[in-house]
N, C-alpha and C positions, 0 to 999 in steps of 0.2 A: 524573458519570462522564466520564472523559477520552477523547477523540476516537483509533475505534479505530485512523486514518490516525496517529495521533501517536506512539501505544502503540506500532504496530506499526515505525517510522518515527521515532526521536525526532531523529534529526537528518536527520531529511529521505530520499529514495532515493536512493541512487546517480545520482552522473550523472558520466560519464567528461569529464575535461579534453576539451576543444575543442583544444590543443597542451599539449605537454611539454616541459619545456627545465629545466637543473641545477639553479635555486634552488625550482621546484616541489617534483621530485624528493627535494631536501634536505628539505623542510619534511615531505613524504609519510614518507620514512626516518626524520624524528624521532619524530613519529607511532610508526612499528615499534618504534620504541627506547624510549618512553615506557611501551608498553602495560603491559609487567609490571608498573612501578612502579602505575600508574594502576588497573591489575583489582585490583592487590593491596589499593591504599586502598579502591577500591567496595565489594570484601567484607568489608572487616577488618572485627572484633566483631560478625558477623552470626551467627548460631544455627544449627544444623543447622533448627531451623523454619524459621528465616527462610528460608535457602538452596533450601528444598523450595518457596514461593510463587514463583507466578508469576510473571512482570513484565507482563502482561495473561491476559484469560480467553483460554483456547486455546492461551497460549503457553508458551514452555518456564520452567522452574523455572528460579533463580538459579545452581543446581548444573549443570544442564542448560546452560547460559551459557556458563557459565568450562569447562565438558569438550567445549564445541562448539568453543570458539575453540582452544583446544589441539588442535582432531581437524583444524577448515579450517586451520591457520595448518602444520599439517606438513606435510599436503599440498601447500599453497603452497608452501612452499621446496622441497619436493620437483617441484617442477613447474618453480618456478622452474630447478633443478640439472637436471632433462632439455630446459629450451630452450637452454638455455648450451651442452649439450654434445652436442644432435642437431640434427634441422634441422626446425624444425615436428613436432614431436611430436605424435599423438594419443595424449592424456590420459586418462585411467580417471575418470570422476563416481561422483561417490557420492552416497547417501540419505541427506542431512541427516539426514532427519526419524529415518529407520529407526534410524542412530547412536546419535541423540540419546535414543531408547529401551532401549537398551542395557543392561545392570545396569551397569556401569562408569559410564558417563552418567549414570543418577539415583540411585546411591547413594556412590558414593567421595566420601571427603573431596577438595573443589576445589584443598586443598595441593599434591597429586599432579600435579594441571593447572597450579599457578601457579608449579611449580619446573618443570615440564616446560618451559612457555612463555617462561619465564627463557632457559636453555640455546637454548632457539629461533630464539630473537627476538634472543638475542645472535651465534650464528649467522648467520641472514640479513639481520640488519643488515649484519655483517662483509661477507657476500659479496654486496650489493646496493653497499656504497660500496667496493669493489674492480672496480664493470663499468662499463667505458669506455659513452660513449656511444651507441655506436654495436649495444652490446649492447643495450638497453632497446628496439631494435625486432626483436629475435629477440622467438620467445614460440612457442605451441604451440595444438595444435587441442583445444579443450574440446567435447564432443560433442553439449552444448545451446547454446554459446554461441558457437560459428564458432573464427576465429582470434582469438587475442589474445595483444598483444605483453604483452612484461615490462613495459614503461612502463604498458602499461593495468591489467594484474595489479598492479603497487606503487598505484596510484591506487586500486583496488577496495578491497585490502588494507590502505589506511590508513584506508578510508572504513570498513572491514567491523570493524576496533582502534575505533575510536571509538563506531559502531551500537551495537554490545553493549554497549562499557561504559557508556551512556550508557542502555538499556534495564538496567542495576542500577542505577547512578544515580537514576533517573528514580524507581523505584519506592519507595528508600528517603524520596527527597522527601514522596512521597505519601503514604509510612505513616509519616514522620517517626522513621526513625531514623537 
């Protein structure tokens, strides 16, 4: 059995850059800009079975996955778009988990999510490589996690594009499809 820190973890936790500077940033945005293509090969020719296993015990189905990332990744641009255009915003958190239990969450086809995330992700690509500088230390107040700039949000965000698709990944390895 595969180590639950790894399951949970397959690329590791999060750890925020120690500095930010453009060719980070660049690499973090390619990141945002890859994801669709990259969820989309994770799940191609997976089965509504398949889609319904988990990618560890306790944790969410593959369906469950690809409708998380579509639920964080719109909040984030939308978070993004209220620190651009207020001054330290306090943010609204939401209940991953609750979400993720949703009927939308564990039963729609992921299609729904990976055309969604398309439109999205080409979106705030757009307007992540439209912000001077000087933008990426605006950011807003999350109400578990303090203040955090955009610079630190594109770094979570490229780190959170990769987590996931790497927890489908990972599991198709393991059951070899």
């Amino acid at each position: 059995m595969a180590d639950l820190e790894a399951l949970r973890f397959p690329i590791g936790r999060f750890a925020p850059p120690s500095s930010t500077n453009p060719q980070l940033r660049a690499e973090q945005v390619q990141t945002l800009r890859q994801l669709p293509t990259r969820l989309r090969d994770a799940v191609a020719g997976l089965s509504n079975d398949q889609l319904n296993i988990s990618y560890r015990d306790g944790g969410w189905t593959l369906r469950q996955v690809v409708h998380h990332i579509a639920d964080s990744h719109a909040n984030s641009l939308i978070r993004f778009k209220l620190a651009l255009t207020e001054d330290w915003p306090t943010i609204k958190g939401y209940d991953e988990a609750a979400w993720a239990e949703l009927a939308d969450s564990r039963t729609l086809p992921v299609e729904i999510s990976l055309q969604w995330i398309e439109g999205l992700h080409a979106r705030w690509v757009a307007l992540v490589e439209s912000m001077r500088d000087a933008e990426f230390e605006k950011g807003y107040v999350h109400p578990a996690l303090g203040r955090q700039s955009l610079a630190q949000a594109l770094a979570l965000y490229s780190w959170h594009s990769r987590h996931h698709t790497a927890h489908i990944t990972g599991l198709r390895a393991r059951m070899g499809w």
